[in-house]
N, C-alpha and C positions, 0 to 999 in steps of 0.2 A: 700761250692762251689756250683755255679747253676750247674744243671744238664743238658747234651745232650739235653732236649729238652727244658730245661729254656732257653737254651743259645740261641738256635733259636727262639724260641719269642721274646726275647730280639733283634738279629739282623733283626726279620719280623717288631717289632716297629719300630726298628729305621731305616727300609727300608719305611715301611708308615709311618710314621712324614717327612720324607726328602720328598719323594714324594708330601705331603698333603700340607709342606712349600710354596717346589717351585709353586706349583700351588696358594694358598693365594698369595705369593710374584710377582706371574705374571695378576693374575686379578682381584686383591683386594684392592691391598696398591699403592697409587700413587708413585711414584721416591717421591726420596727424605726420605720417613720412612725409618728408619733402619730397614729393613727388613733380614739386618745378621742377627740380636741381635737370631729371632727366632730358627736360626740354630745352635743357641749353645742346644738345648733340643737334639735333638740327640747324639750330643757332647757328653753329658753329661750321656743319657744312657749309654755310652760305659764305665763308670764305673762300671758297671756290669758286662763285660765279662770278657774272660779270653785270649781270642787270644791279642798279642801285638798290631797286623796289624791292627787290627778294630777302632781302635780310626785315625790311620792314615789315613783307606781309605775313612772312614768318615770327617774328616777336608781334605781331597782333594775335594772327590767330594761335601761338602758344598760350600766347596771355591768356587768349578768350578759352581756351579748352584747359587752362588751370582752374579758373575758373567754374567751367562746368564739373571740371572732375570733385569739386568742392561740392557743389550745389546736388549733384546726382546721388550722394553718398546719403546713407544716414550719417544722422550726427550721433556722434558719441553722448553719453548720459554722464560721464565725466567733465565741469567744468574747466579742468583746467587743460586735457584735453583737446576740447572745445576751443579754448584760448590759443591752444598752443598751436592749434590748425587754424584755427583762423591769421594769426600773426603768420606764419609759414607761408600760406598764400596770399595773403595780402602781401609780402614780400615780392615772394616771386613773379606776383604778376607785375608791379614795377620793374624790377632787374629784369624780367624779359623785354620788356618794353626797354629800357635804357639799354641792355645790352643790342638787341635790333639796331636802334640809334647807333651805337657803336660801329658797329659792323658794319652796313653802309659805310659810313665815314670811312670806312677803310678800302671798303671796294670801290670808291669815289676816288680814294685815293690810289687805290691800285691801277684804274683804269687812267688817269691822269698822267701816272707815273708811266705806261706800257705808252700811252700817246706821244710824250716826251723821248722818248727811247726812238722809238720808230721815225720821229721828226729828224733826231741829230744822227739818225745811221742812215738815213735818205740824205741830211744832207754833207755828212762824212763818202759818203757815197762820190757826190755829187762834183765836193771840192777836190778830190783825189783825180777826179774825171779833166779837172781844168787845170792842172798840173802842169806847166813847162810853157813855152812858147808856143802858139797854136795861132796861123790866119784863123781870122773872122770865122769862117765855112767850118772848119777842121773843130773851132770851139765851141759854134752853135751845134751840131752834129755829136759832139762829144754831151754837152749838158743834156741834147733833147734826148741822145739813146740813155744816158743814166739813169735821166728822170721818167722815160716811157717806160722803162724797164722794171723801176720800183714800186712806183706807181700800178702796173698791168695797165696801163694805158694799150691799145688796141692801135691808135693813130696820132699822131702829133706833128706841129710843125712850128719853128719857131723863126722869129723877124729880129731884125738890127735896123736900129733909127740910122739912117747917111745922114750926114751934114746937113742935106737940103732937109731936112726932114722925112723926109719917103724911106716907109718900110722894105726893105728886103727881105727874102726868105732867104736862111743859111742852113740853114737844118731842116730836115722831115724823117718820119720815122711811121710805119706801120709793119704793125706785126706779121710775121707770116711772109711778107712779101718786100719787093724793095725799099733801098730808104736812101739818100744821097741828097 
Protein backbone atom coordinates (compact mmCIF):
# COMPACT_ATOMS: atom_id res chain seq x y z
CA UNK A 1 0.00 0.00 0.00
CA UNK A 2 1.32 3.75 -0.73
CA UNK A 3 1.63 5.63 2.20
CA UNK A 4 -0.19 9.09 3.49
CA UNK A 5 2.38 10.93 1.90
CA UNK A 6 2.79 8.54 -1.43
CA UNK A 7 -0.57 9.09 -1.86
CA UNK A 8 -0.41 12.87 -1.92
CA UNK A 9 2.19 13.06 -4.46
CA UNK A 10 0.52 10.95 -6.27
CA UNK A 11 -2.69 13.31 -6.26
CA UNK A 12 -0.01 16.64 -6.46
CA UNK A 13 1.15 14.76 -9.98
CA UNK A 14 -1.90 14.25 -11.11
CA UNK A 15 -3.12 17.78 -10.05
CA UNK A 16 0.17 19.12 -12.13
CA UNK A 17 -0.07 16.87 -15.35
CA UNK A 18 -4.06 18.01 -15.52
CA UNK A 19 -3.00 21.44 -15.00
CA UNK A 20 0.28 21.34 -17.36
CA UNK A 21 -2.40 19.33 -20.14
CA UNK A 22 -4.79 21.93 -20.22
CA UNK A 23 -2.42 24.74 -20.74
CA UNK A 24 -0.33 22.54 -23.72
CA UNK A 25 -4.03 21.84 -24.90
CA UNK A 26 -4.88 25.67 -24.99
CA UNK A 27 -1.58 27.18 -26.44
CA UNK A 28 0.14 24.62 -28.09
CA UNK A 29 -1.90 22.20 -30.23
CA UNK A 30 -4.14 23.67 -32.95
CA UNK A 31 -8.19 22.16 -32.77
CA UNK A 32 -8.33 19.44 -34.34
CA UNK A 33 -5.26 17.09 -32.33
CA UNK A 34 -6.56 14.88 -29.99
CA UNK A 35 -5.73 16.57 -27.36
CA UNK A 36 -8.09 14.21 -24.87
CA UNK A 37 -5.77 11.22 -25.81
CA UNK A 38 -3.19 13.44 -23.26
CA UNK A 39 -5.63 13.40 -20.34
CA UNK A 40 -5.75 9.85 -20.08
CA UNK A 41 -1.93 10.13 -18.17
CA UNK A 42 -3.59 11.36 -15.14
CA UNK A 43 -6.31 8.80 -15.62
CA UNK A 44 -4.07 6.53 -15.32
CA UNK A 45 -2.01 7.71 -12.35
CA UNK A 46 -5.20 7.16 -10.34
CA UNK A 47 -4.21 3.59 -10.37
CA UNK A 48 -2.10 4.22 -7.84
CA UNK A 49 -4.35 5.48 -5.21
CA UNK A 50 -6.48 4.07 -3.01
CA UNK A 51 -9.69 6.65 -2.57
CA UNK A 52 -12.49 5.22 -5.09
CA UNK A 53 -13.53 9.05 -5.66
CA UNK A 54 -10.25 10.00 -7.30
CA UNK A 55 -10.33 8.37 -10.51
CA UNK A 56 -13.91 9.85 -10.73
CA UNK A 57 -13.15 13.42 -10.08
CA UNK A 58 -10.34 13.13 -12.21
CA UNK A 59 -12.36 11.82 -15.48
CA UNK A 60 -14.86 14.66 -14.54
CA UNK A 61 -12.84 17.33 -14.42
CA UNK A 62 -10.68 15.99 -17.52
CA UNK A 63 -13.79 15.80 -19.22
CA UNK A 64 -14.76 19.21 -18.14
CA UNK A 65 -11.24 20.91 -19.28
CA UNK A 66 -11.54 18.87 -22.70
CA UNK A 67 -14.08 20.53 -23.04
CA UNK A 68 -13.04 24.12 -22.36
CA UNK A 69 -9.80 23.50 -24.21
CA UNK A 70 -12.48 23.29 -27.24
CA UNK A 71 -14.50 26.15 -26.28
CA UNK A 72 -11.41 28.73 -25.55
CA UNK A 73 -9.85 28.15 -28.92
CA UNK A 74 -10.96 29.75 -32.03
CA UNK A 75 -12.56 27.59 -34.43
CA UNK A 76 -11.07 26.92 -37.51
CA UNK A 77 -12.78 28.40 -40.83
CA UNK A 78 -12.32 25.01 -42.34
CA UNK A 79 -15.46 22.88 -42.04
CA UNK A 80 -14.28 19.75 -42.14
CA UNK A 81 -11.93 20.63 -39.57
CA UNK A 82 -14.37 21.94 -37.54
CA UNK A 83 -16.11 18.38 -37.93
CA UNK A 84 -13.22 16.72 -37.20
CA UNK A 85 -12.59 18.62 -33.81
CA UNK A 86 -15.77 18.56 -32.83
CA UNK A 87 -16.22 14.55 -33.17
CA UNK A 88 -12.50 14.21 -31.34
CA UNK A 89 -13.83 15.89 -28.45
CA UNK A 90 -17.01 14.88 -28.27
CA UNK A 91 -15.35 11.52 -28.11
CA UNK A 92 -12.97 12.11 -25.52
CA UNK A 93 -15.02 13.62 -23.21
CA UNK A 94 -17.12 10.35 -22.92
CA UNK A 95 -13.99 7.86 -22.97
CA UNK A 96 -12.85 10.11 -20.13
CA UNK A 97 -15.72 9.81 -18.31
CA UNK A 98 -16.11 5.71 -18.92
CA UNK A 99 -12.64 5.40 -18.61
CA UNK A 100 -12.78 7.18 -14.85
CA UNK A 101 -15.70 4.55 -14.29
CA UNK A 102 -13.24 2.13 -15.18
CA UNK A 103 -10.62 2.85 -12.99
CA UNK A 104 -12.44 3.16 -9.89
CA UNK A 105 -13.83 -0.29 -10.59
CA UNK A 106 -10.44 -1.22 -10.30
CA UNK A 107 -9.31 0.55 -7.32
CA UNK A 108 -12.56 -0.89 -5.55
CA UNK A 109 -11.32 -3.68 -6.68
CA UNK A 110 -7.87 -3.42 -5.61
CA UNK A 111 -8.73 -2.11 -2.16
CA UNK A 112 -11.16 -5.36 -1.65
CA UNK A 113 -8.58 -7.43 -2.83
CA UNK A 114 -5.51 -5.78 -0.16
CA UNK A 115 -8.64 -6.29 2.59
CA UNK A 116 -8.90 -10.03 1.76
CA UNK A 117 -5.29 -10.55 1.85
CA UNK A 118 -4.73 -8.88 5.15
CA UNK A 119 -8.16 -10.91 6.67
CA UNK A 120 -6.54 -14.56 5.72
CA UNK A 121 -2.76 -13.65 6.85
CA UNK A 122 -4.38 -12.40 10.27
CA UNK A 123 -6.10 -15.36 10.31
CA UNK A 124 -3.11 -17.73 8.88
CA UNK A 125 -1.45 -16.06 11.65
CA UNK A 126 -3.90 -16.89 14.04
CA UNK A 127 -4.52 -20.73 13.29
CA UNK A 128 -0.78 -21.46 13.16
CA UNK A 129 -0.86 -19.87 16.89
CA UNK A 130 -3.49 -22.79 17.99
CA UNK A 131 -1.42 -25.53 16.71
CA UNK A 132 -0.86 -28.65 18.83
CA UNK A 133 -2.28 -29.44 22.14
CA UNK A 134 -2.62 -26.39 24.49
CA UNK A 135 -4.82 -26.13 28.19
CA UNK A 136 -7.53 -23.73 28.12
CA UNK A 137 -4.99 -20.61 29.56
CA UNK A 138 -1.91 -21.60 27.22
CA UNK A 139 -4.69 -21.39 23.99
CA UNK A 140 -6.58 -18.26 25.04
CA UNK A 141 -3.08 -16.59 25.59
CA UNK A 142 -1.64 -17.85 22.47
CA UNK A 143 -4.99 -16.43 20.14
CA UNK A 144 -5.13 -13.16 22.24
CA UNK A 145 -1.01 -12.35 21.70
CA UNK A 146 -1.54 -13.28 17.77
CA UNK A 147 -4.57 -11.30 17.47
CA UNK A 148 -3.19 -8.14 19.69
CA UNK A 149 -0.24 -8.21 17.80
CA UNK A 150 -1.78 -7.97 14.22
CA UNK A 151 -4.27 -6.10 14.99
CA UNK A 152 -1.74 -3.18 17.10
CA UNK A 153 -4.27 -3.72 19.69
CA UNK A 154 -2.59 -1.75 22.71
CA UNK A 155 -4.84 -4.06 25.39
CA UNK A 156 -6.75 -7.19 25.15
CA UNK A 157 -8.31 -9.76 27.19
CA UNK A 158 -10.15 -12.84 26.35
CA UNK A 159 -12.98 -15.15 28.41
CA UNK A 160 -13.99 -18.98 28.03
CA UNK A 161 -17.78 -20.01 28.70
CA UNK A 162 -17.40 -22.97 31.83
CA UNK A 163 -20.13 -25.28 31.82
CA UNK A 164 -22.02 -23.32 34.29
CA UNK A 165 -22.10 -20.75 32.03
CA UNK A 166 -19.64 -17.96 33.83
CA UNK A 167 -17.04 -16.39 31.88
CA UNK A 168 -13.44 -16.93 32.78
CA UNK A 169 -10.44 -14.83 31.80
CA UNK A 170 -7.68 -17.06 30.10
CA UNK A 171 -5.66 -14.71 28.24
CA UNK A 172 -4.88 -10.77 28.59
CA UNK A 173 -2.47 -9.02 26.80
CA UNK A 174 -1.18 -5.27 26.86
CA UNK A 175 1.46 -3.79 25.05
CA UNK A 176 4.63 -2.58 26.60
CA UNK A 177 3.95 -4.25 29.85
CA UNK A 178 2.78 -7.50 31.39
CA UNK A 179 0.39 -10.08 30.05
CA UNK A 180 -0.42 -13.71 31.60
Amino acid sequence: MISRAGNRAVYGMVGVLVAVILVVDLFLLPLGIPAWSLYLLPLVLCLLTWRPSAPLLVGCVTAAFNVAGYLLKPLPTDPEVLLTAQLNRTFGFFTLLVIGVVIRQFVVAKARAAETSWVETGLNLLLARLQGEQPIGELGQSALSALAHYVEAPVGAIYARQESGELVRCGTFARGGAHG
